[in-house]
N, C-alpha and C positions, 0 to 999 in steps of 0.2 A: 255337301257333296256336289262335285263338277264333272260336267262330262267328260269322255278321254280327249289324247289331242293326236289324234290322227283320221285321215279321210279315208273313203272307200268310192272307188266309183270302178266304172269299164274303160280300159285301155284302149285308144280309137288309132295311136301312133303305135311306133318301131320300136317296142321297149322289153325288155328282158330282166327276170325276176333277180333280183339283188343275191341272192342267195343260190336259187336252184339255176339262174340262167334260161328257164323254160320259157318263152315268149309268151309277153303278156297282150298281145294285140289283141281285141276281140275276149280278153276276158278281163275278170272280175279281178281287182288288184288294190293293194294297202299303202298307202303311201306315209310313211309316219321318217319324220327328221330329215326329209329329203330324199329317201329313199324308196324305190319303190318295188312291192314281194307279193308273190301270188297270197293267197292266204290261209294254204296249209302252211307253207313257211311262215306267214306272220304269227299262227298260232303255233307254230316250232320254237322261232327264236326273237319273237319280239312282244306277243300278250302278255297284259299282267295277269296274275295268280290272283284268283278270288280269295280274300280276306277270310270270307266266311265257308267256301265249301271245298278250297283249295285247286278250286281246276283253273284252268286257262280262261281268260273272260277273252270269247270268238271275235272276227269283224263283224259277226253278225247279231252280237250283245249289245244291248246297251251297257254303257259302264258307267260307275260311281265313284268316286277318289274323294279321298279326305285325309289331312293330313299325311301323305304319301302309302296310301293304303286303299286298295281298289276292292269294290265288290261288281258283280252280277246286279243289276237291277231287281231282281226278284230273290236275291240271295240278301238285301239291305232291308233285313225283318228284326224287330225286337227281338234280344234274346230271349226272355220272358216269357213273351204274349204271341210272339209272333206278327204282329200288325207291321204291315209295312211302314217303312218309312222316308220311302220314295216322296220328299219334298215336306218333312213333315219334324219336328224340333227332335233331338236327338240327344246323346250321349255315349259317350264313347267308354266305355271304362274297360278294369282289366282283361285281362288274354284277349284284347282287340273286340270284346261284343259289344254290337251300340245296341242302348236302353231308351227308349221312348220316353217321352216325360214320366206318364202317370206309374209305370214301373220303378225311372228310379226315386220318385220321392216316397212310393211304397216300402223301396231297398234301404233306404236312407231314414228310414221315419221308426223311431224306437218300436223297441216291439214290446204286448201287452204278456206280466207276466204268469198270467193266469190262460188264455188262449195261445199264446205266444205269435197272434197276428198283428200286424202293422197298427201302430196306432197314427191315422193322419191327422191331417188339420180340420177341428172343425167337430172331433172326437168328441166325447167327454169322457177326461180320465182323472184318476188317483195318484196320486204320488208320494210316496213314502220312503227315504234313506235311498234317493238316486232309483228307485225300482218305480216303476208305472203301470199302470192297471187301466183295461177299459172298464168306464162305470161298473158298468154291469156285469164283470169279472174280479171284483172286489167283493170276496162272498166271506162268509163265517166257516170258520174252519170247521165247527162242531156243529150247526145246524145246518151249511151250506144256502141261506138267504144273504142276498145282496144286502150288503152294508152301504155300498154306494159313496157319498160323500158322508154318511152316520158319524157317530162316534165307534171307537173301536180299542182294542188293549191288542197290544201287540206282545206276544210269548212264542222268541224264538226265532221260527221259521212260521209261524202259524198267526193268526189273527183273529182274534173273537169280537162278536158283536157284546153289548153292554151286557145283555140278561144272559148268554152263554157263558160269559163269562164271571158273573156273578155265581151263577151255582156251579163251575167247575171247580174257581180258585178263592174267592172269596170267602171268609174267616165268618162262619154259623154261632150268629149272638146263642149265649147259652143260656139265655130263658126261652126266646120264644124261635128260635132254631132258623130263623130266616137268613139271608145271607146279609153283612154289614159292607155296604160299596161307599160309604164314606164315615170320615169320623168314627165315633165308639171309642171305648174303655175297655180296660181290662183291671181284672180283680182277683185273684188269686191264678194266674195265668190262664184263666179264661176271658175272651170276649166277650163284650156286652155293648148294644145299643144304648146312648146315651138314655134315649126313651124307655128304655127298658131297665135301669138300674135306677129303681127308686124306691121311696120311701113305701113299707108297706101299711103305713095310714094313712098319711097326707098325701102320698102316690108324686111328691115333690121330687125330679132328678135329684141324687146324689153325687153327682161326678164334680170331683175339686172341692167335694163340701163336708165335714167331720160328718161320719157314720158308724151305728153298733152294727155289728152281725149278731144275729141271735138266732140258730138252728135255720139255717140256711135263709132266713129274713132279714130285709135292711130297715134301717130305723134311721131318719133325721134324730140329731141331737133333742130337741123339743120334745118329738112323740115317744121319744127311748125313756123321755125323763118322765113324761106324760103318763106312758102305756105302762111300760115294762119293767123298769129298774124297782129295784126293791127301795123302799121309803125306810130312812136310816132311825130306829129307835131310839136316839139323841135327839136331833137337831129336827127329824121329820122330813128334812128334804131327801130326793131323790141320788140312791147311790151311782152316780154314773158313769165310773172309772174315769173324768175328763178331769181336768183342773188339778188341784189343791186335793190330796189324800187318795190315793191311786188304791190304795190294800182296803180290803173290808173283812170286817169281825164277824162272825156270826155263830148265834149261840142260841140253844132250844126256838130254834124259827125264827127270830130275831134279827136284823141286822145293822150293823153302825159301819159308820167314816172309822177310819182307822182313830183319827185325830178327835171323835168324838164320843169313842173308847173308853172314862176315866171315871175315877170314881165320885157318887155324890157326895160326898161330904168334903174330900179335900178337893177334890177334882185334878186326881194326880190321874195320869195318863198311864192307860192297864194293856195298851195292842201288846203283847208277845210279854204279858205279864202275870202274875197269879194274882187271881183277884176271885173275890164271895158275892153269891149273891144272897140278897136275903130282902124276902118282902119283895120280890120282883123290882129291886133293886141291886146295882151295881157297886161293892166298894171294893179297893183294896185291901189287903191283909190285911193290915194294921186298926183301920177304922173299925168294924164290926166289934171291935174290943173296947171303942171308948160310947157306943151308944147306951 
C-alpha cells in the first residue's frame, strides 16, 4: 500500500477554489492533478471512498492504495483479527478484505474433523480417506480415548480402537466366549479359536486335520482309535468310521467292520445277511447244519 498523490499546504497567492471559486489565499487548500480546492470541496468531489468503512478518506487522512482501492490508515486492519496492517505482509482476498499472514494461512489450512479447528503446520495429525484429524482428536467412537497414530477399524462414519472393537463386532469363539480378532475356524457354523478347537486327550489343534465328534467332544484320529471307538470282535482293531468299511454290525454288545462280519467256517460275508450264532460264534445259515 502507497500513499495518495496529492499535496495539501496554505495558499499564500491570488488563487480561487476550482470548484466553489471561494478564495483560497490565506487558507488551507488541496491541490491534486493540477488543480487546486478548498477542502470541503476536495472531500465533495475529489477523495477516494475507504475500501473498508465506505466514507471519504479527508485531506487530513492518511491514505493507503493498493491495487486501485484505497483505505483510511486506521481503517487497513485484518479482517479477522483486527491487527493492523499499516506496513505489515498482507492479503487481499474476496469482497476486498486484506488478511494478515497468520490469518490467512489459518483460513487456508485444512481444517481438523473432529474440533473443526485449523490444522497448521507443525500440527500433528491423522489422515484417513482425504479427512484429517488433530492427534489428539482422533478418538474411539465407543470409549472416546485418543487413538492417535494407534491402530483403528473403521465402520462407517465411526472409528474403533482395537479392543472396542473386538467386543462390539468381533465373532465370540464358542468354547471359551472371548472375542476372535484374527484367524479361527468354524465348525458347525460356529466359531472357534484355532487354540481352542482341539483334541480332548492330546489337547493337539484340530483345524485342517481329520476329526470324530463324540457328544459335543473332539478327538484326533489316534486317541478316537485309542480312547473311544469300539474294538471290532473280528479283527480287534479299532471301529473308526475312516478308511476301508464305513457300516458297523453290532449284536448282543459286540461290535465288527462291516467287512469283518462273516461267518467262521466258510467265511462268507453276513452284514445285511441271516446268519446263527452258536457257541459265541458267528455262521451263516447254511454251516450250523454241516457241523
Amino acid at each position: 500500500a502507497g500513499p495518495g498523490s496529492y499535496t495539501v499546504g496554505t495558499m499564500s497567492e491570488r488563487f480561487d477554489c476550482h470548484y466553489c471559486r471561494d478564495a483560497l489565499q490565506g487558507k488551507k487548500y488541496v491541490q491534486k492533478e493540477g488543480r487546486h480546492c478548498c477542502v470541503k470541496c476536495f472531500e465533495k468531489f475529489c477523495a477516494n471512498t475507504c475500501t473498508e468503512c465506505k466514507k471519504p478518506i479527508g485531506a487530513d487522512s492518511k491514505e493507503l492504495h493498493f491495487k486501485n482501492r484505497y483505505w483510511h490508515d486506521n481503517c487497513f486492519r485484518c479482517f479477522k483479527c483486527y491487527t493492523s496492517l499499516v506496513n505489515e505482509p498482507f492479503m487481499l482476498r474476496e469482497n476486498n478484505k486484506v488478511w494478515c499472514s497468520n490469518c490467512t494461512a489459518a483460513e487456508d489450512a485444512p481444517r481438523c474433523k473432529g474440533c473443526f479447528k485449523p490444522i497448521i503446520a507443525g500440527d500433528q495429525n491423522v489422515e484417513y480417506k482425504k479427512m484429517v484429524w488433530h492427534k489428539d482428536c482422533f478418538t474411539c467412537s465407543q470409549c472416546k480415548k485418543v487413538i492417535g497414530s494407534g491402530s483403528f477399524f473403521p465402520k462407517g462414519d465411526d472409528f474403533y480402537c482395537v479392543s472396542c472393537h473386538e467386543h462390539k463386532f468381533a465373532k465370540t469363539c464358542a468354547k471359551c466366549k472371548n472375542p476372535i480378532t484374527s484367524g479361527g475356524l468354524t465348525y458347525q457354523e460356529q466359531p472357534w479359536h484355532s487354540e481352542c478347537f482341539i483334541c480332548s486327550n492330546c489337547k493337539k489343534q484340530l483345524g485342517g486335520k481329520r476329526f470324530t465328534a463324540v457328544e459335543d467332544q473332539f478327538y484326533c484320529v489316534e486317541c478316537y482309535k485309542e480312547c473311544v471307538a469300539k474294538k471290532c470282535a473280528g479283527c480287534k482293531n479299532p471301529i473308526t468310521g475312516f478308511g476301508r468299511g464305513t457300516s458297523v454290525v453290532n449284536y448282543e454288545d459286540e461290535s465288527w467292520h462291516d467287512y469283518c462280519f462273516k461267518c467262521t467256517k466258510c467265511a462268507r460275508g453276513l452284514a445285511n445277511k441271516r446268519f446263527v450264532c452258536h457257541n459265541g460264534k458267528i455262521y451263516c445259515a447254511e454251516c450250523p447244519k454241516r457241523l
